[in-house]
C-alpha positions as CSV (number, residue, x, y, z in Angstrom):
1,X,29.7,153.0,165.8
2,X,28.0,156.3,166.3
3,X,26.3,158.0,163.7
4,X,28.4,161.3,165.0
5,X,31.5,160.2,164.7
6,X,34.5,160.0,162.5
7,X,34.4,155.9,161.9
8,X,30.6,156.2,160.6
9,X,31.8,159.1,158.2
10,X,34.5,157.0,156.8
11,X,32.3,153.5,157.6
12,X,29.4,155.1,154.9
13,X,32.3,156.4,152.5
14,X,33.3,152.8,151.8
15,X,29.2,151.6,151.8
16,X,27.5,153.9,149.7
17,X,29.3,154.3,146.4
18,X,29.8,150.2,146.7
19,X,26.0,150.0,147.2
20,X,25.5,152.4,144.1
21,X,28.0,150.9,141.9
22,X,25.9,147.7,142.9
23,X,22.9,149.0,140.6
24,X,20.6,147.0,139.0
25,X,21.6,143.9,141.0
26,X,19.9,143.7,144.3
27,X,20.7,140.5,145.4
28,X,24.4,142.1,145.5
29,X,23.4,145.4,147.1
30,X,21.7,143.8,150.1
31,X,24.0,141.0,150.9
32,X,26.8,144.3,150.7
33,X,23.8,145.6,153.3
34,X,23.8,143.1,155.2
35,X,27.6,142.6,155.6
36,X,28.4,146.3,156.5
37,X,25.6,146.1,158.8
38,X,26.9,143.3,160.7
39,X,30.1,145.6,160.9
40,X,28.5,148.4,161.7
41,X,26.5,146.1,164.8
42,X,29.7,144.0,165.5
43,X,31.8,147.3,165.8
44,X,30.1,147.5,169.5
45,X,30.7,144.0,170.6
46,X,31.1,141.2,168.0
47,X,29.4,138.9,170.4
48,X,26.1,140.6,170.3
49,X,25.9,138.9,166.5
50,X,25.3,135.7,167.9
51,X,22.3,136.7,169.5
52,X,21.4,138.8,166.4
53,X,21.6,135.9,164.1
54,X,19.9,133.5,167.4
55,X,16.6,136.1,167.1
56,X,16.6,136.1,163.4
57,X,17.0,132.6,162.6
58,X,14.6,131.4,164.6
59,X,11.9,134.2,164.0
60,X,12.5,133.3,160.2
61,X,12.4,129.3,160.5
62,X,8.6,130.0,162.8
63,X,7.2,132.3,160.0
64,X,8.0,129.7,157.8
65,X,6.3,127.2,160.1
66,X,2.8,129.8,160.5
67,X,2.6,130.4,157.2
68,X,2.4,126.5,155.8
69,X,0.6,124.8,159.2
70,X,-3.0,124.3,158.7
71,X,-3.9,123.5,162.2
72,X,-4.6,126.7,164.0
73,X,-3.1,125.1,167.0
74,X,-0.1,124.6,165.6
75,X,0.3,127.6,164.5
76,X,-0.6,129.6,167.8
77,X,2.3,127.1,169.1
78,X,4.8,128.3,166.3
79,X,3.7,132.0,167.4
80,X,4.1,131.1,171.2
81,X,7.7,129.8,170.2
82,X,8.6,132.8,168.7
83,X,6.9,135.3,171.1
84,X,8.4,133.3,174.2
85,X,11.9,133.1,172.8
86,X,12.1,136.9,172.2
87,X,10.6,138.3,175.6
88,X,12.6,135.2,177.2
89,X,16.0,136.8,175.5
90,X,14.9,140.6,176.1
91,X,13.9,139.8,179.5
92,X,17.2,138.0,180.4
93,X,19.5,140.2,179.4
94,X,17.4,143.7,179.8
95,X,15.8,143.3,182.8
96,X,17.0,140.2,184.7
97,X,18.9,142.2,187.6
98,X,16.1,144.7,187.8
99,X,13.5,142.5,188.5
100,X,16.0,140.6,191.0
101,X,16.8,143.7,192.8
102,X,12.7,144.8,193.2
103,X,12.5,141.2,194.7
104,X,14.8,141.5,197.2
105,X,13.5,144.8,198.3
106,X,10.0,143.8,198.2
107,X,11.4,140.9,200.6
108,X,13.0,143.5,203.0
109,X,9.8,145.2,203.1
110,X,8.3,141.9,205.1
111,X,11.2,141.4,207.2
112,X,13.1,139.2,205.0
113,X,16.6,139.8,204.2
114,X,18.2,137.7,200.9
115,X,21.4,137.7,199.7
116,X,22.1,140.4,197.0
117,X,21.9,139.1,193.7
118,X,23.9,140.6,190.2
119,X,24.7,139.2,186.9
120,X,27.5,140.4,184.7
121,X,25.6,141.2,181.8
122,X,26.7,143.2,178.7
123,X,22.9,144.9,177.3
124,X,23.5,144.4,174.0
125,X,23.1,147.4,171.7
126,X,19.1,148.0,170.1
127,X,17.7,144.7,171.4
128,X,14.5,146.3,172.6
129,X,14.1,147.8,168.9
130,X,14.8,144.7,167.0
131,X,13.1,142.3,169.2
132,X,10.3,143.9,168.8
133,X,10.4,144.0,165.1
134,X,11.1,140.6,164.9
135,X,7.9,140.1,167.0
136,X,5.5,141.9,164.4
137,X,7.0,139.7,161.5
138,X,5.7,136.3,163.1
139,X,2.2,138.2,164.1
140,X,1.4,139.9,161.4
141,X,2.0,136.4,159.7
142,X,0.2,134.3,161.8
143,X,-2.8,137.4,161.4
144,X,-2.5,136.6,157.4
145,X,-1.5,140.5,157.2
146,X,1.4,139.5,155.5
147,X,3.7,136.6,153.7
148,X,6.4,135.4,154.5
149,X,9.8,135.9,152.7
150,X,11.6,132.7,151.3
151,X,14.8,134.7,151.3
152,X,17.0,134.4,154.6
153,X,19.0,137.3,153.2
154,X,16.0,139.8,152.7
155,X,14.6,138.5,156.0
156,X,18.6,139.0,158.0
157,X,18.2,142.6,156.1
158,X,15.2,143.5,157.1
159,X,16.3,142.9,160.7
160,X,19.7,144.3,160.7
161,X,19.5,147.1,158.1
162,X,21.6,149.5,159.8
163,X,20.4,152.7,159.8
164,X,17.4,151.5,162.0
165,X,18.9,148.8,163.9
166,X,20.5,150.4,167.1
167,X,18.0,153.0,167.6
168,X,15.3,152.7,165.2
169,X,12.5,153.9,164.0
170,X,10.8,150.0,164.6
171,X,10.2,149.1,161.3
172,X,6.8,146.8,160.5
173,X,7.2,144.0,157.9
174,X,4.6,145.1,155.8
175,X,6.2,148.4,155.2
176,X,9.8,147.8,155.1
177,X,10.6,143.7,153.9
178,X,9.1,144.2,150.7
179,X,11.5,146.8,149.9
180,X,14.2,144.1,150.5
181,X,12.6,142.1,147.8
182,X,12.3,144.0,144.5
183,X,14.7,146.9,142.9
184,X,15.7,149.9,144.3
185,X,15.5,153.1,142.0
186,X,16.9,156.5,143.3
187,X,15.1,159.5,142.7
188,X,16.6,163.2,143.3
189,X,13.5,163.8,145.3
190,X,14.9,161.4,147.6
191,X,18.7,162.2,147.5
192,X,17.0,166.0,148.1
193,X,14.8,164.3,151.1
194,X,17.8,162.7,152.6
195,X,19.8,165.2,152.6
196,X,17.8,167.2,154.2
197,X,17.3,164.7,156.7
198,X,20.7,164.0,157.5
199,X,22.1,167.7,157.4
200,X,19.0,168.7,159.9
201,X,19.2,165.6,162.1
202,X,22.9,166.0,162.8
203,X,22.2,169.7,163.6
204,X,19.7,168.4,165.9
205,X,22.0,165.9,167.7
206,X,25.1,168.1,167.9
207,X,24.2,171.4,167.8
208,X,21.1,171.4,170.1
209,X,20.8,168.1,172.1
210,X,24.2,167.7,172.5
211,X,24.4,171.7,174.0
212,X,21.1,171.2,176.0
213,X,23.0,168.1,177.6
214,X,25.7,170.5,179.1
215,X,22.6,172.7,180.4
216,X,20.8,170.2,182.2
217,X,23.2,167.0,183.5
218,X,24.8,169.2,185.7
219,X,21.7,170.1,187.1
220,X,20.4,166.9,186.9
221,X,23.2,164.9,188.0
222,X,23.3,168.1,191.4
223,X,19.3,168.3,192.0
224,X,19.8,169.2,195.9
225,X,22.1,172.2,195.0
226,X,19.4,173.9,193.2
227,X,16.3,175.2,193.5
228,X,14.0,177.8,191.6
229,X,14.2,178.7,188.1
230,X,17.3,176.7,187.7
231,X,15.2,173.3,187.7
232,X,12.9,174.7,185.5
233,X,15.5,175.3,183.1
234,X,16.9,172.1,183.4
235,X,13.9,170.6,182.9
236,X,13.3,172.4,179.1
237,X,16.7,171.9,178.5
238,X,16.3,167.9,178.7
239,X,12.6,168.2,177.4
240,X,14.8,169.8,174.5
241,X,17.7,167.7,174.5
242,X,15.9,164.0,174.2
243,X,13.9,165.7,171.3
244,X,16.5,166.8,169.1
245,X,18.5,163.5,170.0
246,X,15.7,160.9,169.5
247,X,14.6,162.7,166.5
248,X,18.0,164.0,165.3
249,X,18.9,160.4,165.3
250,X,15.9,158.9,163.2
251,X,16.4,162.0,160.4
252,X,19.7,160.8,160.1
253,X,18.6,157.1,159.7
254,X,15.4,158.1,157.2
255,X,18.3,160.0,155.3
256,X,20.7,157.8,155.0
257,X,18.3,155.3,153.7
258,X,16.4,157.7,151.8
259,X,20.0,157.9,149.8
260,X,19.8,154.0,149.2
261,X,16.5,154.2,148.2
262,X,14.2,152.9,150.9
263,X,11.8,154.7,152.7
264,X,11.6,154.3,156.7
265,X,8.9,155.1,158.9
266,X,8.3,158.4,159.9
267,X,9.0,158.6,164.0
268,X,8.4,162.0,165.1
269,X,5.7,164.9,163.7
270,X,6.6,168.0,166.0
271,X,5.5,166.7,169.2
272,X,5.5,169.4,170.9
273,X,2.6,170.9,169.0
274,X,0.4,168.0,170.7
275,X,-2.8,169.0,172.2
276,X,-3.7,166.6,174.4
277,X,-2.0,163.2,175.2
278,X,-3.7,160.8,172.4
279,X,-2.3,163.6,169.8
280,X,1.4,163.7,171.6
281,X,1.6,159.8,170.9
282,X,0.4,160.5,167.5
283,X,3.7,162.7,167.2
284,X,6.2,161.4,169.7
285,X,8.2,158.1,169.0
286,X,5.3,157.0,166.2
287,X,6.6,153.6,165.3
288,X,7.0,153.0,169.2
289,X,3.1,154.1,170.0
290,X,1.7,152.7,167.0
291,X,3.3,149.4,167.5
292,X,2.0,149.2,171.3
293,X,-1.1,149.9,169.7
294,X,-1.5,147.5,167.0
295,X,0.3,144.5,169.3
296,X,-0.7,145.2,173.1
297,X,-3.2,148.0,173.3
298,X,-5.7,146.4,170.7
299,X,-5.4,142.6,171.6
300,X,-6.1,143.5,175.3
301,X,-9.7,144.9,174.1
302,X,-8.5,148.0,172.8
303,X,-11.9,150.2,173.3
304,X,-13.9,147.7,172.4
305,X,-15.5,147.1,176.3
306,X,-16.7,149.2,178.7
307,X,-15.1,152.5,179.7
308,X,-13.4,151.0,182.6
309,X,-11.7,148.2,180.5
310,X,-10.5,151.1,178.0
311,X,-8.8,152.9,180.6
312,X,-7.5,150.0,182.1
313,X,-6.1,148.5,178.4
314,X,-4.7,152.4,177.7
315,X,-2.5,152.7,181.1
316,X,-1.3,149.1,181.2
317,X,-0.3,149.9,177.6
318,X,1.2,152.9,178.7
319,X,2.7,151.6,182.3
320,X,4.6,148.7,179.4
321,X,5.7,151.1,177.3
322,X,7.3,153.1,179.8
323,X,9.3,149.5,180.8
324,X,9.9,149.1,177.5
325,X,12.2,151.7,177.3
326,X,14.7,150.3,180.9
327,X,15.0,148.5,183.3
328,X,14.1,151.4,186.2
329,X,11.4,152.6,188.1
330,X,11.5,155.9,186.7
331,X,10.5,154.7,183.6
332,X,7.5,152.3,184.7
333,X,6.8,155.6,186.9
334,X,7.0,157.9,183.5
335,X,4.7,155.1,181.6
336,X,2.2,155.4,184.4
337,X,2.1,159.4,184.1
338,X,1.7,158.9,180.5
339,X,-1.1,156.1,181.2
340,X,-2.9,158.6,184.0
341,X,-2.7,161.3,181.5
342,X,-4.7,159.6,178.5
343,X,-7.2,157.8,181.0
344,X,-7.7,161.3,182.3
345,X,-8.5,163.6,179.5
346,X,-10.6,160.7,178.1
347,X,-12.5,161.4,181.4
348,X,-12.6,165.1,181.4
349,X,-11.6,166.2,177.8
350,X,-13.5,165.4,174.9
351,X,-13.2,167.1,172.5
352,X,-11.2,166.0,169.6
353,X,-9.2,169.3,168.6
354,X,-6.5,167.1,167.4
355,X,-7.8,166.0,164.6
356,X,-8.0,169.6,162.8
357,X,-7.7,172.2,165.0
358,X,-7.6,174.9,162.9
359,X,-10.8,174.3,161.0
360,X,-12.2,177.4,162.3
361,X,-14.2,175.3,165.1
362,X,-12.4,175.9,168.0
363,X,-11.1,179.1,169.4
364,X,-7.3,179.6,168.8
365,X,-6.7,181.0,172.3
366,X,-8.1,177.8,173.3
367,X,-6.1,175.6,171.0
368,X,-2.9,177.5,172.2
369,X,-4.1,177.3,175.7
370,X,-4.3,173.4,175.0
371,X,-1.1,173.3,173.7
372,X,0.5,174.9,176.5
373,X,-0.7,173.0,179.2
374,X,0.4,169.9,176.9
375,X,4.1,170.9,176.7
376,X,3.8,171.6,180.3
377,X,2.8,168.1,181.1
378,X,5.0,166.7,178.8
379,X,8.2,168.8,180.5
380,X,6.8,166.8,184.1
381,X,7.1,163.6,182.2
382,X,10.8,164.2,181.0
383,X,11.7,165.2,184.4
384,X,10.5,161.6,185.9
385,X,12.2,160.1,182.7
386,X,15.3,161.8,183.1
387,X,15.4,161.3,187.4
388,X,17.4,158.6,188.6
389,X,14.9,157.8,191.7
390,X,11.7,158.9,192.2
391,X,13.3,160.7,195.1
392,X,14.8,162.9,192.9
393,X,11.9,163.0,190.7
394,X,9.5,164.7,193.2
395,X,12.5,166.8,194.5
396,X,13.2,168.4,191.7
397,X,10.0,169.2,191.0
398,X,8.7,170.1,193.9
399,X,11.8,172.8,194.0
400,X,10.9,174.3,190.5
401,X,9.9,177.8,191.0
402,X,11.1,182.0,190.1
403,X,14.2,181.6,192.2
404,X,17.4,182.8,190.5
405,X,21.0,182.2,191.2
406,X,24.0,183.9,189.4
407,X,23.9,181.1,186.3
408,X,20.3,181.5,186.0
409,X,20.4,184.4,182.9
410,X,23.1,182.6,181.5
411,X,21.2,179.6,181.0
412,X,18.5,181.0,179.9
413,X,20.5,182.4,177.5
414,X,22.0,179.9,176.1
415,X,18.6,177.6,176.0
416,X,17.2,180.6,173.8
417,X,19.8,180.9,171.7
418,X,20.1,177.6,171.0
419,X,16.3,176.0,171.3
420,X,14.2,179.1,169.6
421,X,15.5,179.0,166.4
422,X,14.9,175.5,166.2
423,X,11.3,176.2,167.6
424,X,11.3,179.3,164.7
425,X,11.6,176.6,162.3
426,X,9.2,174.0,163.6
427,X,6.6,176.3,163.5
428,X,6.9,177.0,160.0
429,X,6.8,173.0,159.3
430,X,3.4,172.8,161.2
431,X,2.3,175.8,159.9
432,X,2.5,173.8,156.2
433,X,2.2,171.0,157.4
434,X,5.2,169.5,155.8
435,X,7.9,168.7,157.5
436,X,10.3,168.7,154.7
437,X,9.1,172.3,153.5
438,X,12.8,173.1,153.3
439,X,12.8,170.7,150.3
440,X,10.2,172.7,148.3
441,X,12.2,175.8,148.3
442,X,14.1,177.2,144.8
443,X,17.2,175.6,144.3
444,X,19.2,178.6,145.4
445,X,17.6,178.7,148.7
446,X,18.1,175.2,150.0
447,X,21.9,175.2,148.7
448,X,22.6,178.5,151.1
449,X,19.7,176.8,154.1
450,X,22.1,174.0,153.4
451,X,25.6,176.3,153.6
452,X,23.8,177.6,156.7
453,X,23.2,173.9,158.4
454,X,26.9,172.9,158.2
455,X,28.6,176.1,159.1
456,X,26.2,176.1,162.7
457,X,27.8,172.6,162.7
458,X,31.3,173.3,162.4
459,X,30.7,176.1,164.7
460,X,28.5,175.5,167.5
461,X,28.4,171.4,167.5
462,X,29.9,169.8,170.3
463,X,33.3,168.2,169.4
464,X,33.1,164.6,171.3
465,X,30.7,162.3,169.9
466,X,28.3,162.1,172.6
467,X,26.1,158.6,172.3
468,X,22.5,159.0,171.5
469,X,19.9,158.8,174.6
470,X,18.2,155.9,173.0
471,X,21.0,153.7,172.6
472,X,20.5,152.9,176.0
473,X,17.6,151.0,175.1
């Protein structure tokens, strides 16, 4: 059930005045959650909840366990239980064939020829995202960073709360399960917030991302049929289309749940503003990077050791976290990139602009300059992200250059028309730092901004409901 479509229109029609006419009672109001998320999960493939419920049952029954043991051993066991049941599930179903097929080629390499090997298996919608969720719960309760619920129902909520579930943002316990556990009250801040959120993120997704997918699959999907300025083109359009359906997506999911009166975490703070690598993963995919942080990146060593052991703990972070997101080289090649990049301006870059860069200390050509070359690097990522092979990684870019062809102005403009006055609008939400500055407007102004939103919408958004990037994994 995509958040872009008709049945989710109608799906949240029936949910939200139930949920509200729920008030005052939330036991009620989340097992009414909890049932029209299971719909809402179920509406993909109804055996997927079996694994759901698998994951959450026994994540909740080894809290349980952590939490009242008193022999440290026993608990690590309880923790290795639940950490070795999730990767064992995750790796099964997400990465089983992949890891097959590398054998065998690996095998060919030495002379060895073994029989091909495939498994007909259905990847179940969001597993990545709440496996790892379900993960932080039994750490952060075997760290003593947080309690654990008695409630199975908060606990199955917390997990399958459906405006995260497929897609995120990756919620951490300590943030989102106590909100399961005491009464909701619904502010007009928040309905104002929400609103917002879900009006902008579905402008993101089917206005921009879902036109910047028309620009650059054909390209993509025809790399040897184009050359020059084209690529480049392509490139942008995808560095512009996984932005505004990633983030689109998680607006839409903050709103919606901003409107129910829970507050998700934030996932995305204008990337693309990022001056060097460490402040891109400050801004890009947040609840991602932070959670690689707090769970991998730190318990490796973090930059506790020597220089060399830093580097090494940041790019095996990174080289995961580009696996993380499939089951394809390109993506343990894109994690690499990311990893080189961090290990490399930690060698050659110092300087810390990120943390206030317009304190007056720093030059703002400089700053800009910084910026620039960031995007740039970024756009190089999306392009091994977005390849197929790494064949067709280097290929494309090593055809990017000024070479036109008779589409070429008409691309670019239809990327203008469509990605500046997004980019218009982004700079005035770093430029107050707010990135709900449409919010603090008079009344008047956000009702028309509003007016304005919807109209782009039902003119300019693409009619199919095109499934968001991230679904995939």
């Amino acid at each position: 059930m995509l958040f872009n479509s008709r049945t989710f229109l109608a799906f949240f029609a029936i949910v939200f005045p139930v949920y509200l006419l729920l008030r005052g009672r939330r036991r009620a109001q989340n097992a009414w959650l909890l049932a029209a998320s299971l719909v809402f999960y179920g509406f993909w493939d109804y055996r997927f909840l079996a694994l759901l419920a698998l994951s959450s049952g026994v994540d909740f029954v080894t809290a349980q366990k952590i939490h009242d043991s008193a022999d440290p051993r026993r608990k690590k066991a309880y923790l290795v239980v639940s950490l070795v049941m999730n990767l064992a599930v995750l790796g099964f179903f997400k990465y089983a064939n992949f890891f097959a097929d590398s054998a065998i080629a690996m095998l060919a390499l030495t002379g060895v020829k073994a029989p091909p090997f495939a498994l007909s298996i259905a990847l179940p919608v969001g597993i990545s995202f709440y496996t790892f969720q379900a993960m932080s719960y039994c750490i952060d309760v075997y760290r003593g960073d947080l309690e654990p619920t008695r409630s199975p129902l908060d606990y199955a909520l917390f997990i399958a709360f459906f405006p995260h579930l497929v897609a995120g943002p990756i919620q951490r316990p300590v943030v989102l399960l106590p909100q399961m556990s005491r009464d909701r009250r619904i502010e007009w801040s928040e309905v104002n917030a929400g609103l917002c959120l879900i009006v902008g993120g579905y402008l993101k997704k089917v206005v921009i991302g879902d036109t910047m997918a028309l620009v650059a699959n054909p390209i993509f999907d025809h790399w040897r049929d184009h050359r020059g300025l084209d690529v480049v083109l392509a490139a942008l359009a995808f560095t512009f289309q996984i932005y505004a359906d990633f983030s689109g997506y998680s607006d839409i999911a903050r709103g919606l749940s901003k409107l129910m009166g829970f507050e998700l975490l934030l996932n995305f703070r204008l990337p693309y503003f990022a001056i060097n690598p460490t402040d891109f993963w400050l801004r890009w995919h947040v609840s991602l990077s932070t959670w690689l942080r707090d769970y991998l990146y730190i318990p490796l060593g973090g930059n506790r050791g020597s220089k060399a052991k830093t580097y090494r703990n940041l790019f095996l972070t990174m080289l995961l976290g580009g696996l993380w997101h499939g089951a394809a080289w390109n993506f343990v090649l894109w994690g690499a990139y990311h990893g080189l990049l961090l290990v490399l301006y930690r060698l050659l870059d110092r300087d810390p602009e990120h943390e206030d860069p317009w304190s007056g200390r720093y030059a703002r050509p400089r700053v800009l300059a910084k910026m620039a070359l960031m995007f740039a690097f970024t756009v190089v990522g999306w392009v091994l992200f977005r390849a197929k092979s790494a064949a067709q990684a280097f290929g494309m870019l090593a055809r990017m250059g000024v070479a036109t062809s008779a589409s070429t102005a008409a691309t670019a403009a239809t990327l203008a028309c469509f990605v500046l006055p997004l980019v218009a609008f982004q700079v005035a939400q770093y430029r107050a730092n707010d990135l709900l500055v449409l919010t603090r407007a008079r009344p008047w102004m956000v009702g028309a901004a509003y007016g304005v939103m919807l109209a782009v919408i039902a003119v300019f958004g693409v009619r199919e409901s095109v499934e968001f990037i991230y679904f995939q994994f």
